[in-house]
C-alpha positions as CSV (number, residue, x, y, z in Angstrom):
1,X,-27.4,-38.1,202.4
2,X,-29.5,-35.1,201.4
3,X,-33.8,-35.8,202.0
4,X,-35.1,-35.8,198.4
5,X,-37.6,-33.3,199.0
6,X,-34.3,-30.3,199.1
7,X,-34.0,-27.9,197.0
8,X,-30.4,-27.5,195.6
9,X,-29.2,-24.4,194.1
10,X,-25.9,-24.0,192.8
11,X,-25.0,-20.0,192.9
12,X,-21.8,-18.3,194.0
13,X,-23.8,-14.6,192.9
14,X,-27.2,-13.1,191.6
15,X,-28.9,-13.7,194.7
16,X,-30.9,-10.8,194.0
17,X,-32.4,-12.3,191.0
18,X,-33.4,-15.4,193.5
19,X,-36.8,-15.7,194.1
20,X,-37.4,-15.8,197.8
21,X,-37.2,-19.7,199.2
22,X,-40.2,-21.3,201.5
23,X,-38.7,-22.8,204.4
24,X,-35.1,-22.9,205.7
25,X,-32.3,-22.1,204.2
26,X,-28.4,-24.3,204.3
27,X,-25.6,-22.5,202.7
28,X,-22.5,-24.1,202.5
29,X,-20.1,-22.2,202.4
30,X,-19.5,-18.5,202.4
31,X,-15.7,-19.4,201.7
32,X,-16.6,-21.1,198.5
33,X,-18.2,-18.2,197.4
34,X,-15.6,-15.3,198.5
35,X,-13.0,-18.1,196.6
36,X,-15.6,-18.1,193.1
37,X,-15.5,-14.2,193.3
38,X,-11.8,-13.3,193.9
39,X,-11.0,-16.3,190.9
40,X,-13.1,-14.9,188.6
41,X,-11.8,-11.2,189.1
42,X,-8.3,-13.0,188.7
43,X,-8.8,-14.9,185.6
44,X,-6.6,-11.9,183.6
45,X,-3.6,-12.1,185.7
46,X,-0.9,-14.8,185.2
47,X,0.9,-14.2,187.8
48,X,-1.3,-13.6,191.6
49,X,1.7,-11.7,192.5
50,X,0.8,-8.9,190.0
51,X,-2.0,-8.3,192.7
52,X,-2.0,-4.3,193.2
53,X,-4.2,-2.3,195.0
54,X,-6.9,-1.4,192.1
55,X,-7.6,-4.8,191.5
56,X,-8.0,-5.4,195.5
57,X,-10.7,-2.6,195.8
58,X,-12.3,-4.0,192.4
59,X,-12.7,-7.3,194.1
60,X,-13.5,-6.2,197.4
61,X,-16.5,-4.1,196.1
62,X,-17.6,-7.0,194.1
63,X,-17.6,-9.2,197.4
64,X,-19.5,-6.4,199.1
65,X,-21.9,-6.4,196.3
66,X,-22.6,-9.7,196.2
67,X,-22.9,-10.3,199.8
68,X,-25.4,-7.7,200.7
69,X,-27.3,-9.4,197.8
70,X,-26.9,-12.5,199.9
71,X,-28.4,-10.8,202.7
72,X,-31.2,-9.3,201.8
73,X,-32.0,-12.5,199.7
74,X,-32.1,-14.5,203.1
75,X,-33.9,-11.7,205.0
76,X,-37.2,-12.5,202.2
77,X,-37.3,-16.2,203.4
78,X,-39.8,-17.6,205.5
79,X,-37.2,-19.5,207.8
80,X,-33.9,-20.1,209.4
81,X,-31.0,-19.0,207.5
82,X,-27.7,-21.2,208.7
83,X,-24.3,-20.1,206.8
84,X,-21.4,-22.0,206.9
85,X,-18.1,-20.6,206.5
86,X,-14.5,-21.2,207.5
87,X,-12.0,-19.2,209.7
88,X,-8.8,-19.3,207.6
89,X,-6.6,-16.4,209.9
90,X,-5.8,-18.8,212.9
91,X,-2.5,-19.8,211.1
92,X,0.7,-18.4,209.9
93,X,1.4,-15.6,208.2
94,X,0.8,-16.1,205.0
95,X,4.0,-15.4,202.8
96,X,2.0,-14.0,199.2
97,X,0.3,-11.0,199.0
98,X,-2.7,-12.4,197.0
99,X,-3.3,-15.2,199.9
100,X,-3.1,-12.5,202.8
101,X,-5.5,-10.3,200.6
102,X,-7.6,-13.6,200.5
103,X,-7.5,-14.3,203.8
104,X,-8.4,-10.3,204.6
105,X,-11.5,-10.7,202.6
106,X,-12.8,-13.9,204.1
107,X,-12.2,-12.4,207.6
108,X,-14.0,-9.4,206.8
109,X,-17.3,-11.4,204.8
110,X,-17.3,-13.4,208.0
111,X,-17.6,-10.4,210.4
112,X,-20.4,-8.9,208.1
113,X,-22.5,-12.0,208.3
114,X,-21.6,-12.4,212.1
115,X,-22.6,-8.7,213.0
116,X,-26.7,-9.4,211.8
117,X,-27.1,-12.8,212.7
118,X,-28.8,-14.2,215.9
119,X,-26.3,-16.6,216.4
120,X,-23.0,-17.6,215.8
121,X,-20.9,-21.0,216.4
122,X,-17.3,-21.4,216.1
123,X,-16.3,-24.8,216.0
124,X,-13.5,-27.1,216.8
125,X,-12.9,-30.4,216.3
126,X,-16.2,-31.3,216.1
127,X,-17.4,-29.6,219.0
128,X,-19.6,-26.1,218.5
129,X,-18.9,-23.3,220.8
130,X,-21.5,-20.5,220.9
131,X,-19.9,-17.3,220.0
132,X,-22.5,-14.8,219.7
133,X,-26.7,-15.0,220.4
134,X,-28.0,-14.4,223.4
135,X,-31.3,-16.6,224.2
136,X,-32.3,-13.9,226.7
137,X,-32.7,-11.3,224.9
138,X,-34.6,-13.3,221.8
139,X,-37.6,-13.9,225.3
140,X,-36.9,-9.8,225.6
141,X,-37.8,-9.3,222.1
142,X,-41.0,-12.3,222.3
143,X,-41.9,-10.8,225.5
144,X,-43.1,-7.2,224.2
145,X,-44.0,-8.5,221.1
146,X,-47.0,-10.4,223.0
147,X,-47.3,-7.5,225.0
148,X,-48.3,-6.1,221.8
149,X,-50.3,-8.2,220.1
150,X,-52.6,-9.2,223.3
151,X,-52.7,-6.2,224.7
152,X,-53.3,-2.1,224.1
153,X,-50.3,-1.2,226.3
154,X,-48.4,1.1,224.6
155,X,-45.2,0.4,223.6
156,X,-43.4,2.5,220.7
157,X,-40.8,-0.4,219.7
158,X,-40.9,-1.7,215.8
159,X,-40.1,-5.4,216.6
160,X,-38.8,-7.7,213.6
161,X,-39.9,-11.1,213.6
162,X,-40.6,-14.2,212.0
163,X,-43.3,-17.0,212.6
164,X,-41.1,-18.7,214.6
165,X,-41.1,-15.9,217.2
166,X,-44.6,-16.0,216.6
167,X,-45.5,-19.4,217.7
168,X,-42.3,-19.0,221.0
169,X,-45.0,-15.7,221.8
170,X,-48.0,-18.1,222.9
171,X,-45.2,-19.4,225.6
172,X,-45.4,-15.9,226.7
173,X,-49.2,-15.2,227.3
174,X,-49.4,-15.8,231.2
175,X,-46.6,-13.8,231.6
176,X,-48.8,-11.4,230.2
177,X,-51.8,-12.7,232.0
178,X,-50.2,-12.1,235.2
179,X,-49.2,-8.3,234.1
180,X,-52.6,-7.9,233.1
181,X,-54.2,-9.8,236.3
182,X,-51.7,-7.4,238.5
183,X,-53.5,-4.0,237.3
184,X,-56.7,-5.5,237.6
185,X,-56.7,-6.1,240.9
186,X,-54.9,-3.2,241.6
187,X,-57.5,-1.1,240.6
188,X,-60.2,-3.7,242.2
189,X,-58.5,-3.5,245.6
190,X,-58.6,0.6,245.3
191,X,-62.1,0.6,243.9
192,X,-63.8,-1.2,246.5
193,X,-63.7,1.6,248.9
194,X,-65.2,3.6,247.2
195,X,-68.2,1.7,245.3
196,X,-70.6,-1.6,245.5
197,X,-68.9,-4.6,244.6
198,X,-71.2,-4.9,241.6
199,X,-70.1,-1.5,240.1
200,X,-66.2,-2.4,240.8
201,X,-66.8,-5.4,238.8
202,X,-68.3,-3.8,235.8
203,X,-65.6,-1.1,235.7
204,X,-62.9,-4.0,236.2
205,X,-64.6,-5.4,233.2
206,X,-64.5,-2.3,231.3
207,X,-60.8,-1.7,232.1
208,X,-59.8,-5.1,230.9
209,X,-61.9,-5.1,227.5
210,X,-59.8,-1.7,227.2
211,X,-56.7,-3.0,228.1
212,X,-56.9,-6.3,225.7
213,X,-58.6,-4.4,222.4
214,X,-61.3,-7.2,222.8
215,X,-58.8,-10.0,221.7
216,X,-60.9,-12.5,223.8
217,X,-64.0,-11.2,222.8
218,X,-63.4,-10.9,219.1
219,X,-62.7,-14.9,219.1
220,X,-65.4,-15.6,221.3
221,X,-67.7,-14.3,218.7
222,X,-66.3,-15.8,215.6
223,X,-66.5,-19.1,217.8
224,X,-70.2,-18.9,218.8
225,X,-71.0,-18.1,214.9
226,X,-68.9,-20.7,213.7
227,X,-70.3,-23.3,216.3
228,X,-73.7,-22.7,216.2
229,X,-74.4,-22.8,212.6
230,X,-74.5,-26.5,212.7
231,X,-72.2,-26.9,209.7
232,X,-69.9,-29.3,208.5
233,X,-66.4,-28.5,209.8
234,X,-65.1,-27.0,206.9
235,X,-68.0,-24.5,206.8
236,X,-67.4,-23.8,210.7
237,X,-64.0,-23.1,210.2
238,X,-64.9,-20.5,206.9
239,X,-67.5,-19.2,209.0
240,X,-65.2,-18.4,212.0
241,X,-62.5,-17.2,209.7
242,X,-64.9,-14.3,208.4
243,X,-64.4,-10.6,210.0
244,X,-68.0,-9.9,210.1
245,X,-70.0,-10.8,213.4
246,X,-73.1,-12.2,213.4
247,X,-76.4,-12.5,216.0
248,X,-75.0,-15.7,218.0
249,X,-71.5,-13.7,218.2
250,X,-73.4,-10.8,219.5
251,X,-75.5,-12.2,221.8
252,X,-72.2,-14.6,222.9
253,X,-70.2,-11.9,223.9
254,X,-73.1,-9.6,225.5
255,X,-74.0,-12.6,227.7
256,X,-70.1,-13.4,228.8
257,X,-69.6,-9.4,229.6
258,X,-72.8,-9.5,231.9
259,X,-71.9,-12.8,233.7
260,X,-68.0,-11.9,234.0
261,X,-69.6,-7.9,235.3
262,X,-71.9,-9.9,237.7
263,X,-69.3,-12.8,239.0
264,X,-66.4,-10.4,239.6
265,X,-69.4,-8.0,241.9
266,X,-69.8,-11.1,243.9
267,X,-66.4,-11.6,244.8
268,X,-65.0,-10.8,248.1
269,X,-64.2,-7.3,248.9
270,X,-60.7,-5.6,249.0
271,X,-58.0,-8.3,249.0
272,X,-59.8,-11.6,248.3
273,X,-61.4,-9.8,245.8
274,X,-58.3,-8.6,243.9
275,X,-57.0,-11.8,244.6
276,X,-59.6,-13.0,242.2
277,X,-59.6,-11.1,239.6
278,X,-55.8,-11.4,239.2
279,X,-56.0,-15.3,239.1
280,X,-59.3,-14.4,236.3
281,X,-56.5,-12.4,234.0
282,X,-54.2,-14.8,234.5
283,X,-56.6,-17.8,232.9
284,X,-57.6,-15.5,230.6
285,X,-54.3,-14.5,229.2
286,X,-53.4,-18.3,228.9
287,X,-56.0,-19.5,226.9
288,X,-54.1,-19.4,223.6
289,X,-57.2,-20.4,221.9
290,X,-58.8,-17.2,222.5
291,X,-56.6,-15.3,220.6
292,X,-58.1,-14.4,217.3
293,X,-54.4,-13.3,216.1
294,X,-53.3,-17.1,217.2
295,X,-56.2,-18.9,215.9
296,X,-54.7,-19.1,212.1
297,X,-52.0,-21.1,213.1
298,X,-54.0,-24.1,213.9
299,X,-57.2,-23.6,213.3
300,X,-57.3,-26.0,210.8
301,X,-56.7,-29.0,213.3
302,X,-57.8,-27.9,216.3
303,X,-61.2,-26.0,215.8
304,X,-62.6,-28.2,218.4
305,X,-60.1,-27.0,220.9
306,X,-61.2,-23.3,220.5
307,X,-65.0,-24.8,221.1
308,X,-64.3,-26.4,224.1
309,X,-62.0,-23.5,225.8
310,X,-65.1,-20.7,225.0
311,X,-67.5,-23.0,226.4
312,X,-65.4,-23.5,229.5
């Protein structure tokens, strides 16, 4: 039983006249479709052995036409996209030209779908058998994509995603905290021998604001504004959503750069030292809440969250 709140369309084509669904998308089944096409093509022949090669090509580009339609139609939603569709070329040889022509063009609608999606099942009895989609690479792909977005590291790669790999990304931030927290105290360890702990710290701190674009920084701002307007929540949360920065935001992130600058000079010289500041990154890096970029996806419900994580 379908939930009532589905949408049900009924197409076999013109899904480029579709207007691009919210949410995730079930189509059942490619076969169905292919079979709507070739009939309608074949509606002037009485006989489907009178199938010659013109008509083949006519339907075949008709197929084509109407499945890249599918395509980019399902590449404008903002979701999952599952197909299903049957393998009809596991049996005999079919005896008719028209049916091995059908079963051709199945086979080849299901290799086009299977070459651009993520993942693909086959199965039997029951039982689904994972034929293509490899999880790795999908943490690959998340992986530099929060590289990225939290950081300034270069990285000339045009990554596709959706907000699904967005939300998998925060999974990703000490990973990126410990890559961060690794050059930091690389350059602490080498930097202590040749200046006062006080001047490593603030060149640490410089490196790091460099390194991160001021992600941190940029919501510790909008928090302070936000907070210490004394709203109501809903004024907080416009308050915090808006790009300019105001005084408490200033003096906010002015005071955090001194006292990081002056805390990370008091730490213990050469290794204990780096040790430090590595395992500083590394918090850093996992406070999801400090990421302006993240803050939209909840900000709504957990505004209090962000509060408590700044002031910590």
């Amino acid at each position: 039983m379908r939930p009532n709140h589905w949408q049900t369309i009924e197409a076999y084509k013109g899904f480029s006249d579709l207007v691009p669904l919210k949410g995730h998308v079930l189509l059942d089944c490619l076969t169905i479709m292919v079979t709507n096409l070739f009939l309608e093509e074949m509606e002037d022949i009485v006989n489907f052995e009178d199938l010659d090669t013109a008509k083949e090509e006519l339907i075949e580009a008709l197929v084509d036409k109407e499945v890249q339609a599918l395509i980019e139609f399902l590449r404008k939603i903002n979701g999952t996209a599952i197909l299903v569709t049957n393998e009809i070329g596991l049996g005999l040889v079919q005896e008719y030209r028209s049916s091995r022509f059908f079963r051709d063009l199945v086979g080849r609608v299901n290799q086009k779908i299977g070459s651009i999606a993520d993942t693909v099942y086959f199965c039997i009895s029951g039982i689904p058998m994972k034929v293509k989609g490899a999880d790795f690479l999908k943490w690959i792909k998340r992986f530099i994509m929060s590289l990225q977005f939290l950081t300034k590291i270069p990285i000339p790669i045009r990554i596709k995603f959706n907000e699904t790999d967005f939300g998998k990304c925060a999974m990703l931030s000490p990973l990126v905290g410990v890559i961060l927290g690794t050059i930091l105290a690389l350059i602490y360890y080498l930097f202590s021998f040749l200046f006062p702990p006080l001047i490593v710290g603030f060149i640490c701190l410089i490196i790091y604001v460099f390194l991160t674009g001021g992600l941190h920084l940029d919501g510790l701002g909008d928090t302070f504004d936000g907070v210490f307007s004394y709203r109501e929540k809903d004024k907080i949360i416009e308050i915090m959503k808006d790009s300019r920065l105001g005084t408490n935001g200033l003096l906010a992130i002015l005071f955090i750069l001194i006292l990081d600058g002056i805390f990370i000079g008091f730490l213990p010289p050469s290794i204990g030292g780096a040790i430090g500041i590595f395992l500083i990154a590394c918090c850093r890096s996992c406070k999801l809440s400090c990421d302006r970029g993240y803050k939209q996806l909840y900000i709504s419900k957990l505004w209090y969250v962000e509060r408590f994580c700044f002031l910590c």
